[in-house]
Legacy VTK file of the C-alpha trace (Angstrom):
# vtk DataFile Version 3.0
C-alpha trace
ASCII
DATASET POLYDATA
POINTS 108 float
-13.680 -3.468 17.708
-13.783 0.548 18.044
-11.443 2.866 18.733
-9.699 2.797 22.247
-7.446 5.483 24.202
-4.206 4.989 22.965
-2.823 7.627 24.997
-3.274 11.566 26.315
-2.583 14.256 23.644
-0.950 15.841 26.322
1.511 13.296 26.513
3.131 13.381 23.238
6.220 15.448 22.898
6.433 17.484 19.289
8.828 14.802 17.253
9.652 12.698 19.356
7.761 9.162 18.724
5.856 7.585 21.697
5.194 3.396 21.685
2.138 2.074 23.044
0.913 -1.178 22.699
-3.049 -1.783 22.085
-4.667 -5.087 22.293
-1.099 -6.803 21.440
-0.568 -4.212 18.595
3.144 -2.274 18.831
1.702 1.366 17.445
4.331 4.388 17.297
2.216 7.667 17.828
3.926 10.796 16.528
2.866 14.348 16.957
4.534 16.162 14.171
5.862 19.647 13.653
2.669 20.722 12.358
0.355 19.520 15.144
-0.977 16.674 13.158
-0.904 13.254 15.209
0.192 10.199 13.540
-0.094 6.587 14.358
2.164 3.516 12.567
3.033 0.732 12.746
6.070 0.376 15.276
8.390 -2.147 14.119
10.483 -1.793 11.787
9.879 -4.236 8.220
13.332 -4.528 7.891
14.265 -5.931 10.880
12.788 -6.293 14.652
13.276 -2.557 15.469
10.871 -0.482 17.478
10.093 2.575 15.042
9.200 4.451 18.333
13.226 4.493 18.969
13.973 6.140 15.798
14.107 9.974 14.492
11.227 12.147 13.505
12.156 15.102 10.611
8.717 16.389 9.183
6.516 13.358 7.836
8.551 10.730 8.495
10.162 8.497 11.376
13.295 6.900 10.500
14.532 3.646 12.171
17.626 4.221 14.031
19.245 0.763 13.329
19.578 0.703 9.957
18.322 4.726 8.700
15.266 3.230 7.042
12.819 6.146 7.156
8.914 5.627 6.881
6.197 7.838 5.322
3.672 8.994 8.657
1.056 9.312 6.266
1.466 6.042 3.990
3.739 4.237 6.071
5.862 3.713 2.994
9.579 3.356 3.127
11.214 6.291 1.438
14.864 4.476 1.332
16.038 0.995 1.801
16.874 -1.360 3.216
13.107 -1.346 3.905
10.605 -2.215 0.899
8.044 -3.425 3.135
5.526 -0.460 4.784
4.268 -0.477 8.202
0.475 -0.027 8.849
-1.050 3.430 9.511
-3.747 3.720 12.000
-6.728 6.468 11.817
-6.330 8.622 14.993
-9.264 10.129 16.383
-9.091 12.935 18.897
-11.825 13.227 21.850
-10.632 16.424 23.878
-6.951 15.518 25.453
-7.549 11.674 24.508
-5.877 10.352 21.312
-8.063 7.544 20.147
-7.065 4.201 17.528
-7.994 1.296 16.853
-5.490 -1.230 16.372
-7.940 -3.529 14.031
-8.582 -0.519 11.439
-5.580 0.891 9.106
-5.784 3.418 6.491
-6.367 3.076 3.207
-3.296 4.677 1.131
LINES 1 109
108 0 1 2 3 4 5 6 7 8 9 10 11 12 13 14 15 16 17 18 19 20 21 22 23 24 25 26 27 28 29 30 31 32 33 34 35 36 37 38 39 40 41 42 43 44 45 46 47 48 49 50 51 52 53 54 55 56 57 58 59 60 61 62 63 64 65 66 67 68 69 70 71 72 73 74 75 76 77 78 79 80 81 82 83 84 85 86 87 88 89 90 91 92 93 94 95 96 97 98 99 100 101 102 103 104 105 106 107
């Protein structure tokens, strides 16, 4: 598979986390403080939480449920209850078109 439109850059709000769902995959796309866009995993690996319902504060996204907060970059969980990480996707930007695909996760 290759990388499909996941959404319009032009759509994502600084901070604030927007779901999208590609090919059956939950994905929570963030466009952080420093312009950089990030895409996750969006639920939760403590429980059955959307991610894309939590809190954004610089590199992470913290699930509002139980204040589990995830690395953007890793998808690590800084804090428990999580131990489990969520996938991170590679994002690809074509002009206003934020590009994933939902087979392909990063390496960290």
């Amino acid at each position: 598979m290759s990388a499909q439109r996941a959404c319009a850059l032009s759509d994502l709000e600084q901070d604030t986390p927007l779901r999208v769902e590609l090919d059956g995959v939950p994905i929570a796309i963030v466009l952080d403080s420093e312009g950089e866009v990030h895409a996750i995993g969006d639920t939760c690996t403590h429980g059955d939480i959307s991610l894309s319902e939590g809190f954004v504060e610089g590199q992470t996204l913290e699930c509002w449920a139980h204040g589990s907060a995830f690395s953007l970059c890793t998808g690590k969980p800084l804090n428990l209850p999580a131990y489990e990480p969520v996938p991170v996707y590679v994002v690809q930007i074509d002009g206003d078109d934020v590009l994933i695909d939902p087979t392909v996760t990063k390496e960290v």
